[in-house]
C-alpha positions, 0 to 999 in steps of 0.5 A, spaced: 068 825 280 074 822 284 074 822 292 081 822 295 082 823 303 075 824 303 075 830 299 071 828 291 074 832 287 070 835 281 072 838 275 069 843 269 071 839 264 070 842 257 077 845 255 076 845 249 070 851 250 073 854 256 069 850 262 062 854 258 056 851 262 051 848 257 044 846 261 046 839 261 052 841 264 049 844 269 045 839 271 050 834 271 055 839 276 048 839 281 048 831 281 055 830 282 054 834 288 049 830 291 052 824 289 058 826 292 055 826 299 052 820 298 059 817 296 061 818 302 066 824 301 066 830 307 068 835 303 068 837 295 074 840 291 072 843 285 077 846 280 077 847 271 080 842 267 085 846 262 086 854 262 080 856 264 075 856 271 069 857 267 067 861 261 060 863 264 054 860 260 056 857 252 052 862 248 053 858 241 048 858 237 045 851 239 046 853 246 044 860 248 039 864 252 036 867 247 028 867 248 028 863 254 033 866 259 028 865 265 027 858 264 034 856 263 036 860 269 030 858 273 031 851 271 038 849 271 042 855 273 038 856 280 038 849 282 046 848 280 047 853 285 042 852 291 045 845 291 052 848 293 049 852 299 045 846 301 051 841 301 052 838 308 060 838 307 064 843 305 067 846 299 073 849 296 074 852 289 081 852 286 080 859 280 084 858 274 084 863 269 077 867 269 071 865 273 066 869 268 058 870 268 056 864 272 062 861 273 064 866 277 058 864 282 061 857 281 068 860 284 063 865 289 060 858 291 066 855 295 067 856 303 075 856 302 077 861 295 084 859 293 085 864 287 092 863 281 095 869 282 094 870 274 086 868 275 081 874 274 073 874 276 068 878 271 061 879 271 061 881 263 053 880 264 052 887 262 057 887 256 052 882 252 045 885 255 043 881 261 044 881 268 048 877 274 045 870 274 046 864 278 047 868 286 052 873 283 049 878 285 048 876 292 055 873 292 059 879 290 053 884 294 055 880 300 062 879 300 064 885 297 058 890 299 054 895 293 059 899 291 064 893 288 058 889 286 055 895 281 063 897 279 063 889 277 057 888 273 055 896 271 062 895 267 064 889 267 071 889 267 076 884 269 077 884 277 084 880 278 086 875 283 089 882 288 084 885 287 079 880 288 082 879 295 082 885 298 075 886 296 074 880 300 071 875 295 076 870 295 081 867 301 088 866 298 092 867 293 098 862 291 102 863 285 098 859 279 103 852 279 101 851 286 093 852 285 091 846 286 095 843 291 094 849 295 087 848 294 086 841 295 090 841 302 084 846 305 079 841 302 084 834 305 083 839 312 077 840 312 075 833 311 078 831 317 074 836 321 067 835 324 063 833 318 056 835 322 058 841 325 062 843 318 055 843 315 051 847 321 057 853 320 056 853 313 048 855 314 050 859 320 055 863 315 048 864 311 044 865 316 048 871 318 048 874 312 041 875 311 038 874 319 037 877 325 041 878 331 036 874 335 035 869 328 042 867 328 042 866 336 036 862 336 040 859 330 045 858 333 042 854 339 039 849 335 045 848 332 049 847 337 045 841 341 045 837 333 053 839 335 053 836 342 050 829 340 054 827 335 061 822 335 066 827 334 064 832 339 065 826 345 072 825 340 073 832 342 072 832 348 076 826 350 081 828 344 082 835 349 081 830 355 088 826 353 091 832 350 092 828 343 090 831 337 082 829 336 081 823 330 074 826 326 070 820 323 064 825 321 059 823 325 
């Protein structure tokens, strides 16, 4: 991990196996996360080395699921994911090549989805004899709806990077050579934003999709008086005062 402009930069680091996740990679992703807020970093990029988002899960031999499926889910999938949605900064995701199995919900994870124009995302669960694991599900379900998460993991088949943004699963596509320099300039934007209220829209987002009105209401609220003590709401405040353009610290 590196942190430039305030953004930690994280990359799948396993070309040689397609980005394939292993428990121990699993767990490091996790770590990394949290590291990365702990560094000081106000927004988190994250990217595969090589040709290739992410393989899914690395099914050889000395790394496969069969027998113990739940407990690796349980124990290294759910708590990679959870830490994306718990991260009080923002997340970008830079899709090159497939985003398949779990890494799919990886690249689902990301508030701000930048997709190569040749990339695809595939929920091949089915095609081995399992089920969408690490959010999948709910990823494509909420994003998507029913038809097109059951289309996905019913017969798993590709889904290109067009298609995955009409669907509404992904939030631009650029021409592969300008992947990542398009993702990393939302996650330098981002970073420059209110830090505090970044984190609250994020668990606001989710609260949405799962609450009720008057949950996100109340919600809402109580975010919004956390929002109003912070330094960078009185920079905004004076920003617009003095008509300049606002200077977030992110606290």
């Amino acid at each position: 991990m590196a942190i430039e402009r305030g953004v930690a930069v994280v990359r799948l680091n396993r070309p040689h196996r397609l980005n394939a996740l292993t428990p121990e990679m699993l767990d490091r992703l996790q770590r990394t996360l949290i590291e990365a807020v702990d560094a000081g970093a106000r927004a988190v990029l994250v990217a595969g080395e090589g040709r290739t988002f992410c393989s899914g899960a690395d099914l050889s031999p000395d790394e496969g699921l069969e027998g113990k499926a739940d407990d690796a889910v349980r124990t290294h999938y759910n708590p990679m994911i959870r830490a994306f949605a718990d991260l009080p900064i923002p997340v970008v995701t830079a899709i090159n090549g497939a985003a398949a199995g779990a890494g799919a919900s990886i690249a689902l994870a990301g508030d701000i989805i930048v997709a190569a124009r040749s990339s695809y995302l595939l929920l091949a669960f089915a095609n081995i004899g399992l089920v969408p694991d690490a959010g999948a599900t709910w990823f494509v379900a909420k994003a998507a709806g029913r038809a097109k998460l059951l289309e996905m993991a019913l017969l798993g088949e590709r889904l290109g990077a067009a298609e995955a943004l009409e669907a509404g699963l992904v939030t631009r596509v650029v021409d592969d050579a300008a992947l990542f320099d398009t993702a990393m300039a939302y996650a330098v934007r981002l970073a420059a934003m209110p830090t505090v209220a970044m984190g609250l829209i994020r668990k606001q987002a989710t609260a949405a999709l799962s609450g009720s009105f008057d949950q996100v209401l109340e919600i809402e609220a109580a975010h919004q008086a956390i929002a109003a003590t912070t330094a960078d709401f009185a920079e905004g405040l004076a920003a617009f005062a003095d008509k300049r353009p606002p200077v977030f610290r992110g606290s």
